[in-house]
C-alpha positions in Angstrom: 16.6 -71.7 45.1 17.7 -68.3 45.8 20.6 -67.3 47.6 19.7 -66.0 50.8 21.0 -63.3 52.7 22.1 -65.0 55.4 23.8 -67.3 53.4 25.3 -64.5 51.9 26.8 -62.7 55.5 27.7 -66.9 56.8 29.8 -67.4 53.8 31.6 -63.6 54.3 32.2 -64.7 57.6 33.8 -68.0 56.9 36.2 -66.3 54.5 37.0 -63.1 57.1 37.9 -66.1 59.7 40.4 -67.8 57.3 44.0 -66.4 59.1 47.0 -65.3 57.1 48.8 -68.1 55.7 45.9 -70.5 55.4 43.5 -71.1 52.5 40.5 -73.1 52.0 38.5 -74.0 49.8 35.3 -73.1 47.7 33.5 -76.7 48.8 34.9 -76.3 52.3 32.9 -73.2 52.7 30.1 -74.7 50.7 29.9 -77.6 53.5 30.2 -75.4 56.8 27.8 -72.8 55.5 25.6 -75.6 54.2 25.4 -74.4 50.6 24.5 -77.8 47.8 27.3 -76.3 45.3 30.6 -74.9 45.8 29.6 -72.4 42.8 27.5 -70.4 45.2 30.5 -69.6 47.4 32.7 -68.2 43.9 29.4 -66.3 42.8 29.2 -64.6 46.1 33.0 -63.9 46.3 32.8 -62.5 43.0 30.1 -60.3 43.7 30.7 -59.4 47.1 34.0 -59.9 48.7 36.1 -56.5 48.2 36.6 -56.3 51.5 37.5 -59.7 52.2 40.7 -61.5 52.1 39.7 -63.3 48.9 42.7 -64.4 47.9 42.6 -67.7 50.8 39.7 -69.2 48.9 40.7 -71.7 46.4 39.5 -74.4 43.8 39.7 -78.0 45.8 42.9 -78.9 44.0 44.8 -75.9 45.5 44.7 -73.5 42.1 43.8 -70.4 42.1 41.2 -69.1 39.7 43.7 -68.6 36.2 43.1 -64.6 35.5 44.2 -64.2 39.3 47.1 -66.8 39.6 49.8 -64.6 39.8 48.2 -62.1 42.3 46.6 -64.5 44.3 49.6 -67.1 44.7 51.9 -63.9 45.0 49.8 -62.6 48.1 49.7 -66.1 49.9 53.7 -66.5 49.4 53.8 -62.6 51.0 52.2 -64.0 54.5 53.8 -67.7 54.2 52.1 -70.0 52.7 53.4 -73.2 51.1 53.1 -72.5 47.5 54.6 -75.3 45.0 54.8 -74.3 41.5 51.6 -73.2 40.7 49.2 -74.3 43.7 49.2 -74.3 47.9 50.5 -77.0 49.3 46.4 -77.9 50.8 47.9 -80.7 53.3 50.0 -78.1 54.7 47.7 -74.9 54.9 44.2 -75.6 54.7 42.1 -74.2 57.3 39.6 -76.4 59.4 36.7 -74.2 60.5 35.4 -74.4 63.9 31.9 -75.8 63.5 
């Protein structure tokens, strides 16, 4: 089934409302925008997320994508959060949408 605009905007939004600091995740975003895959949510942040702060989405284990690891866990040290090694610390800094 298509992705659907709508789908397209809620998913933009859930990532615009994630606050310095905070991550989540690509199946946390999947669930609250009521997507079946997380794959949806990284196929729409590749495509369309330039203006977004991409960089507090990550895979459920707290990694970042590998070809942006450096720049992405670089950026989330910059406004504070918990890196260790070479993920975010989830328990501490994952964001709970308001649903």
């Amino acid at each position: 089934m298509p992705t659907t605009e709508a789908q397209v905007e809620r998913v933009r939004e859930l990532v615009a409302a994630i606050p310095p600091g905070r991550v989540s995740t690509y199946g946390d975003i999947a669930a609250v925008a009521g997507l079946s895959t997380p794959r949806t949510v990284g196929w729409i942040m590749r495509t369309d997320s330039g203006d977004l702060p991409w960089h507090r989405v990550l895979r459920a284990d707290g990694t970042p994508a590998p070809h942006l690891a450096h720049r992405q866990l670089a950026r989330l040290a910059e406004e504070g959060c918990p890196v260790r090694g070479d993920r975010v610390d989830l328990a501490a800094a994952r964001y709970r949408f308001d649903t």
